[in-house]
N, C-alpha and C positions, 0 to 999 in steps of 0.2 A: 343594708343587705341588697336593694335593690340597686343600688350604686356598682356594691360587687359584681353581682350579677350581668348589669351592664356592660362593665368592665371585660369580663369573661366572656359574655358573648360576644364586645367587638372582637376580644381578640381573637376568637376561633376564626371570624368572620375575615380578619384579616391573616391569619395564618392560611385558611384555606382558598382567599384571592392569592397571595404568594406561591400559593402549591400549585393554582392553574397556569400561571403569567408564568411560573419557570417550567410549570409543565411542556407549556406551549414554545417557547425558546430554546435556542438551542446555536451555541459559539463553536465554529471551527475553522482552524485555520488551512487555508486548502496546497494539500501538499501532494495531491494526485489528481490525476488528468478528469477522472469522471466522480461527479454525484450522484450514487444509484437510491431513485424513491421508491419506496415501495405505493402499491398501487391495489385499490376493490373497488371494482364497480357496484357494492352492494353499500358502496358508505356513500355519503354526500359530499358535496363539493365544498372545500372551504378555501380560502384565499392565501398563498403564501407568501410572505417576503424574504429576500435576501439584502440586508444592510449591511454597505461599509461604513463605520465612523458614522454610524445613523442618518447615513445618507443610502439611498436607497437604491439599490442597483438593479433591481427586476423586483416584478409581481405575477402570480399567474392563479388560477384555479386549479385544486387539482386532490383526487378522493385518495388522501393520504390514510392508510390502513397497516394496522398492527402483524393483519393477517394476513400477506398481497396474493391478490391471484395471477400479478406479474410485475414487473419492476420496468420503471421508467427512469432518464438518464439525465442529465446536465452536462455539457461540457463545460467544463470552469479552468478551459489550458489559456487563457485570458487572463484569469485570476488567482496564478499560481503565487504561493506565499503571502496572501492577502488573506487576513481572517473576518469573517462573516458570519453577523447572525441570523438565522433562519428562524420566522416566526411564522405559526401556525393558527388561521382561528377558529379551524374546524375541531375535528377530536385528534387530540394530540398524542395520541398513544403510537402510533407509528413514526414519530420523530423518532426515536431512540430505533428505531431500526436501519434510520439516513446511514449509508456509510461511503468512505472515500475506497476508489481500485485506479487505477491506469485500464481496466478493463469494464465494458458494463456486463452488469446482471443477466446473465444467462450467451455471452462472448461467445462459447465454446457450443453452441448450438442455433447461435445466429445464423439465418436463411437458410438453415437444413429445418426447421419447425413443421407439424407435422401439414400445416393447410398455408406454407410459404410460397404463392406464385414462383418457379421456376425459371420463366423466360418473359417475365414482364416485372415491372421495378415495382419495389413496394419500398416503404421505407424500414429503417433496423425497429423502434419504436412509434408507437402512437397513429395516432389520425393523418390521413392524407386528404385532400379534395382537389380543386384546379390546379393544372399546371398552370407556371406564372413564369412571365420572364425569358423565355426560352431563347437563348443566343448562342451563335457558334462563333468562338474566337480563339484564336491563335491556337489551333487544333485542339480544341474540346467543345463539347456541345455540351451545353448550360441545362441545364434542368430545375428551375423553381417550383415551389408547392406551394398551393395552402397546407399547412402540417398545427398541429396541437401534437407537441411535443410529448404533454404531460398525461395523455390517455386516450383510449381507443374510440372516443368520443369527439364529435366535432368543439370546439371550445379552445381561449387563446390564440385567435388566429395568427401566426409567425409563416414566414416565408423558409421552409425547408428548402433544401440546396443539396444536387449531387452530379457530377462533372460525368464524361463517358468521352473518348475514343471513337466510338463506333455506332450511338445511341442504342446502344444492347446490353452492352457492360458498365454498370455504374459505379464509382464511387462515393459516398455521401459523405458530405462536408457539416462543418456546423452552422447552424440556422444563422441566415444571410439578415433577417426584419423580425424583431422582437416588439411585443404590444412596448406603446411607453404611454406616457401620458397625456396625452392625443387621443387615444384609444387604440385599435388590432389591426394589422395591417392585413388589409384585404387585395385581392389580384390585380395585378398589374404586366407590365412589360418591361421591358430590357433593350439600352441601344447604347453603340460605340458611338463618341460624341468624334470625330478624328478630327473635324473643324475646328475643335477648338469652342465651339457656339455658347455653352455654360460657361465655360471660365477655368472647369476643374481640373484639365490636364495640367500635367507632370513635365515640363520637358519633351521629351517626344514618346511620352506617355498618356496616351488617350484615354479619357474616362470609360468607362462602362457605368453608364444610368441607369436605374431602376425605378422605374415609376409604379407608384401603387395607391389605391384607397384604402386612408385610414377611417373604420369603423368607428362609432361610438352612439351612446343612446341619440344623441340630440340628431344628426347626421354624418353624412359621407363625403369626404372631402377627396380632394385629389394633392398629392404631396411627390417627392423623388429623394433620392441620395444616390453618393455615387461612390465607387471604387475606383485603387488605382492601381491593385496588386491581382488580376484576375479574377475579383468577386469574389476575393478571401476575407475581405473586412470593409465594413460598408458605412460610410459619413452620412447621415441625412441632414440633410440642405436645413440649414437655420432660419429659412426664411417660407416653411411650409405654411400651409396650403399654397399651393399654386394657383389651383379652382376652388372653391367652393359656392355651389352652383341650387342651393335646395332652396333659396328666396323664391329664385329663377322660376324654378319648376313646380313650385309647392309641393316638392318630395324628397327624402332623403334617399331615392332610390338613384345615386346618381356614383358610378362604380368602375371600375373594371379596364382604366388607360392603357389603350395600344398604340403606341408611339411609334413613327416607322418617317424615315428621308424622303420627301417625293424630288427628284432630284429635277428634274423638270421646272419646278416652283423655284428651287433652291430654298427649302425649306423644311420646318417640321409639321409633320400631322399629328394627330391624337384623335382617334375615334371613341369614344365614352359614352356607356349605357346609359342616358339619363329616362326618367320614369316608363317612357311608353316604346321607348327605341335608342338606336345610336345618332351621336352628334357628333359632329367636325370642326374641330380646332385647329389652329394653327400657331406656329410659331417659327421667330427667326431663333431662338437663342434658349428655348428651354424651360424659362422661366417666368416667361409674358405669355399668354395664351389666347387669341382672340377666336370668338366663337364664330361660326360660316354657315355652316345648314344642318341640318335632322331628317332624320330617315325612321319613319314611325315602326311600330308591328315586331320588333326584337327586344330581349329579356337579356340583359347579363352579357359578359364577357364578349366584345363586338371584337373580331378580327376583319381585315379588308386591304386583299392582296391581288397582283395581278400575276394572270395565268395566259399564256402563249396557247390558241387555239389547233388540238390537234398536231402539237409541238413544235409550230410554227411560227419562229421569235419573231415576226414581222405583223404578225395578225395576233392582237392580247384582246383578254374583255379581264374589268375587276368583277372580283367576288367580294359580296358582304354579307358577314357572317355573324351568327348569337349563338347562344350558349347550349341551345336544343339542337345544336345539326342543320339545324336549316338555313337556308340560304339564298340569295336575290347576287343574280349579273346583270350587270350592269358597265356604265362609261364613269371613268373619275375623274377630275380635271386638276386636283388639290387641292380643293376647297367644298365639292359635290360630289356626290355619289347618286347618278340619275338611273334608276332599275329599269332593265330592257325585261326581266322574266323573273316567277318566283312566286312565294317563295317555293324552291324543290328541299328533296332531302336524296342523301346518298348510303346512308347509315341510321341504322338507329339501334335500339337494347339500352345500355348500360350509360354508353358515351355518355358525356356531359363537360361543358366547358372543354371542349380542345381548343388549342392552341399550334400555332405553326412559330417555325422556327427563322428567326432573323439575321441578316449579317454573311448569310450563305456564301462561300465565295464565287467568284465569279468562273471558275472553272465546273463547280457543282453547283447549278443557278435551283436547285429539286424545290418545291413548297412541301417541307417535309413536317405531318403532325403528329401531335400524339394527345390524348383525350383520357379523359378522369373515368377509370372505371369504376361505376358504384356498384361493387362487388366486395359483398363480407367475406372476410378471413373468421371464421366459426375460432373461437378459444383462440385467440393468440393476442399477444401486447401488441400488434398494430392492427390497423384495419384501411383498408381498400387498395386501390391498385392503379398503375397505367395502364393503358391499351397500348400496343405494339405501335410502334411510329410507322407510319402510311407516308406515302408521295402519294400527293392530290394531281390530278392533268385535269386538261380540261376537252373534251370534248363533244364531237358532231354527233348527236343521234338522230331516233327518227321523230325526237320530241323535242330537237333544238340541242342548246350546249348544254351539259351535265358536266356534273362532278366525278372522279372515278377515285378509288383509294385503293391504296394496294400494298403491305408490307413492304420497308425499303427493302433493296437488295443485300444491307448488311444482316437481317438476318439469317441469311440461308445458310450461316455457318452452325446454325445451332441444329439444324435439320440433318438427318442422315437417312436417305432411301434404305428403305430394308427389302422393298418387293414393289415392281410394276408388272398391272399386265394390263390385256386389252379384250374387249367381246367378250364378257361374264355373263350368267344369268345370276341372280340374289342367291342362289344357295351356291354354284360356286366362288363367289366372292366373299361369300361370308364365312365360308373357310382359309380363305387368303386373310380375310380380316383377323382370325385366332393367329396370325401367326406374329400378330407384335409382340414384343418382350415385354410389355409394360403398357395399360392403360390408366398411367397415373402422368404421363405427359406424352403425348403424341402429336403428328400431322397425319391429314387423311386429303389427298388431294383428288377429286373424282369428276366424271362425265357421266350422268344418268340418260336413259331414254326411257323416257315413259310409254305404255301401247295403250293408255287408254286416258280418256279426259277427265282421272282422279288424283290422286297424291300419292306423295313415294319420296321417301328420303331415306335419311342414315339416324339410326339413333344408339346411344349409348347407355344401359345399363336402365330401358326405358325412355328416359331423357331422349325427345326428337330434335337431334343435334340442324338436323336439314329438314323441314315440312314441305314439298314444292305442292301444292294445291292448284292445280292447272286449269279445271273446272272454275273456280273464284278467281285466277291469278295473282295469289297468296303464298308468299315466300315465310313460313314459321309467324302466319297471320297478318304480313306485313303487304300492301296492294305492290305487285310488281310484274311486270310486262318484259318479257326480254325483246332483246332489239330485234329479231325473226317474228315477229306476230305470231306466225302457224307454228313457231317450234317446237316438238316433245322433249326437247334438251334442255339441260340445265349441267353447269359445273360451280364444282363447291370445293374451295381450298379451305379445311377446316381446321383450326386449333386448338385444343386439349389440354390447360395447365390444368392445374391440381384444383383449381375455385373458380376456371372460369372458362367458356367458349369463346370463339369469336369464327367468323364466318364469313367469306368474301366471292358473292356471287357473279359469274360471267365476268371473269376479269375483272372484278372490283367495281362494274355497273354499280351493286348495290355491297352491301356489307351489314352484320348485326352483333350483336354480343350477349351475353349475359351469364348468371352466375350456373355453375356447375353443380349438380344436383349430387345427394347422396345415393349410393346405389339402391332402386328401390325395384329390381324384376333380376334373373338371372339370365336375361339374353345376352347380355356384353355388349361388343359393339357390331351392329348389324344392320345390314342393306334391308327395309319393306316395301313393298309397295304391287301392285298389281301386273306382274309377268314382265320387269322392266328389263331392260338392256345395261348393263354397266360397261357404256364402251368406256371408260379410260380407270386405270384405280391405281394409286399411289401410294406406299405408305410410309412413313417417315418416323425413327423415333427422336428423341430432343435434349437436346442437350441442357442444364443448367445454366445460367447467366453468374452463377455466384461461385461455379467450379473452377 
């Protein structure tokens, strides 16, 4: 009896291991363009595979739910007529809701969503953070991410990809750097090799490189691959790492390759975040990297370009830059980066990790950026945003050279004047202000005068869009001095999408961002402040980026 017993109990024990493992499993063969997953951020993370012929073609994390509170995508136009098994080893009850379309889950209301940035890039699905990569080449400008593909959370870090025209209008492509076995591919940069210098062009088909750090527990390495079809399908170099540098440093914090020609040298650079600051490398060829000096005091994603003083291509100083906005000029020789001032800032709020754009040609020579806004999308299957690309100058103040930023001039198509006028007091301009059609995206571009040595701004629906505090010289709390010492003036060119501000003072001197509040008073939008003057007032409504 006990034997039976035995007997019976294995075998439940293995019917009901059988009923998880095919629980968990799941064969198909892919005969359409997209894999829509369903997606809860109230369930936990569990790991997935997709195997061909038990070899294993991707893995990612990702809170696979029965019940989704939105759906996340796969492209598998890669993997058309190839059948794949999907194994799950979290809770498997939302396998059986996997399904295949030519369109993804919710197509038909993509970028009309009800909290979808309007005139700043977000991605269709999941998590976004640094832009990476950013190149203009043979009339498109490059846009890489950090993106997690598979939910609204940071997690699997992959290099998203979306091409533009005009850096306003985007199109998004499919993800350019997938985790592999190495571990997650963290931010990097992007360069046409035209030399020849790697090895990888085509004929008279030049590379496009991408250099990037691969994540993983142990550390942070430095690695590349490269393209030969426009950044449509990407080889990584069989002979990675390139660097790895954590013996060196005693730290795995060693991240973030911006690779840029000093042509002067005849050669390549590479600035790299290691533990306490940026370091300089060199190379002839891409693949050798010899290290040269460090530049202490910076955190993360180092940029370091040169800027023509006051737009004067005969008089340059370089700029070296981290991932908070701030910044040290300085002289570069190829190999040094020696700091004349610093560090300053020109921006601050939300930014994080900007990045400028490479390759420019030489008819538009602009240092054109664009920056990771850390701004929540409230309910929706992605989350955060860019910041509108700026052209940085560099100019004379009465505190030495600064930075300036300022929306390129391709956005000014999305803008449409609806009313200017001039010499307001606050209650007649705050009737000019009720006259937008819409304060769900707007510009508001204006010249305040203040009569008294207090504060005075614009705010919206509560929300103090503009705080000028004259008394502290406090820009929305931020220390700032305009270039007039004694001035009562201030102008503010301000922005409006649906989740976020952004704000650029005295011609782009300073600039700030951050996320857009829910309506929480019934003022609207409206001039305060103590008996001020509104010599100049603008107002613009906005056009869609996705219309």
């Amino acid at each position: 009896m006990k034997s039976l017993l035995k007997r019976k109990v294995f075998t439940a024990l293995m019917m009901l291991c059988y009923g998880v493992l095919s629980a968990q499993t799941l064969s198909l063969k892919i005969t359409k363009r997209y894999l829509n997953l369903p997606v809860s951020q109230a369930h936990e993370r569990g790991m997935m595979q997709f195997k061909i012929d038990d070899k294993l073609e991707r893995s990612f994390k990702i809170r696979l739910a029965a019940q989704p509170e939105y759906w996340v995508f796969c492209d598998m136009a890669a993997l058309q007529g190839k059948t794949i098994t999907i194994s799950y080893d979290g809770k498997s009850e939302g396998l059986s809701k996997i399904y295949q379309d030519d369109k993804i889950a919710g197509q038909d209301s993509l970028y009309r969503e009800k909290n979808r940035p309007q005139f700043h890039f977000s991605t269709r699905r999941g998590w976004i953070n640094d832009p990476n990569g950013m190149i203009f080449y043979q009339g498109e400008y490059h846009l890489f991410y950090q993106h997690n593909p598979y939910e609204r959370e940071w997690e699997n870090m992959s290099w998203g990809h979306a091409v533009s025209k005009d850096m306003v209008h985007w199109e998004e492509l499919p993800t350019a750097l997938s985790p592999d076995a190495m571990g997650t591919m963290f931010s990097g940069s992007t360069v046409i090799d035209y030399q020849n210098t790697a090895g990888f062009n085509r004929g008279n088909i030049p590379a496009m490189i991408v250099f990037f750090t691969v994540d993983n527990p142990e550390k942070e390495v430095q690695c590349m691959a490269y393209s030969l079809d426009k950044g449509r399908t990407w080889t990584k170099y069989d002979k990675n790492p390139l660097i790895d540098s954590k013996a060196k440093w005693n730290s795995r914090d060693t991240r973030d390759p911006r690779v840029f020609w000093y042509k002067p040298g005849n050669h390549w650079v590479m600035v790299l975040n290691e533990r306490d600051g940026h370091s300089i490398y060199t190379s002839k060829n891409l693949k050798e990297w010899r290290y040269e000096s460090h530049v202490t005091g910076f955190w993360e994603c180092p940029d370091l370009f040169e800027l023509p003083i006051d737009g004067n291509k005969n008089k340059t100083k370089w700029v070296m830059y981290g991932a908070s906005a701030t910044y040290m000029i300085g002289d570069f020789d190829g190999k040094t980066f020696r700091p004349e001032s610093g560090k300053h800032y020109y921006t601050t709020g939300s930014i994080y990790a900007a990045q400028t754009f490479t390759n420019m040609p030489e008819s538009d020579p602009r240092r054109v950026q664009i920056g990771w806004g850390r701004i929540a999308q409230p309910a929706m299957p992605f989350n955060h945003m860019m910041l509108l690309p700026t052209e940085l100058r560099l100019r004379t103040t009465k505190n030495g050279l600064r930075l300036t930023s300022l929306p390129v001039k391709e956005t000014e198509q999305l803008f449409t004047a609806v009313g200017q006028w001039t010499s307001l007091n606050a209650a007649n301009a705050n009737e000019k202000l009720k006259t937008l059609p819409s304060l769900e995206r707007f510009r508001v571009k204006t010249k305040i005068k203040l009569s008294h040595a207090t504060s005075a701004g614009v705010s919206l629906w509560g929300q103090r869009l503009l705080d000028y505090d004259l008394n502290s010289n406090r820009v929305n709390g931020v220390f700032y001095s305009p270039e007039d010492m004694t001035s009562m003036e201030i102008t503010a060119d301000i922005y409006v999408d649906r989740t976020s501000v952004e704000v650029f003072i005295d011609n782009g001197a300073y600039s700030y961002s951050f996320e857009r509040k829910p309506n929480n008073s019934e003022d609207g939008l409206v001039f305060w402040g103590n008996n001020i003057e509104i010599k100049d007032l603008t107002l613009y409504t906005a056009k869609s980026i996705w219309e």
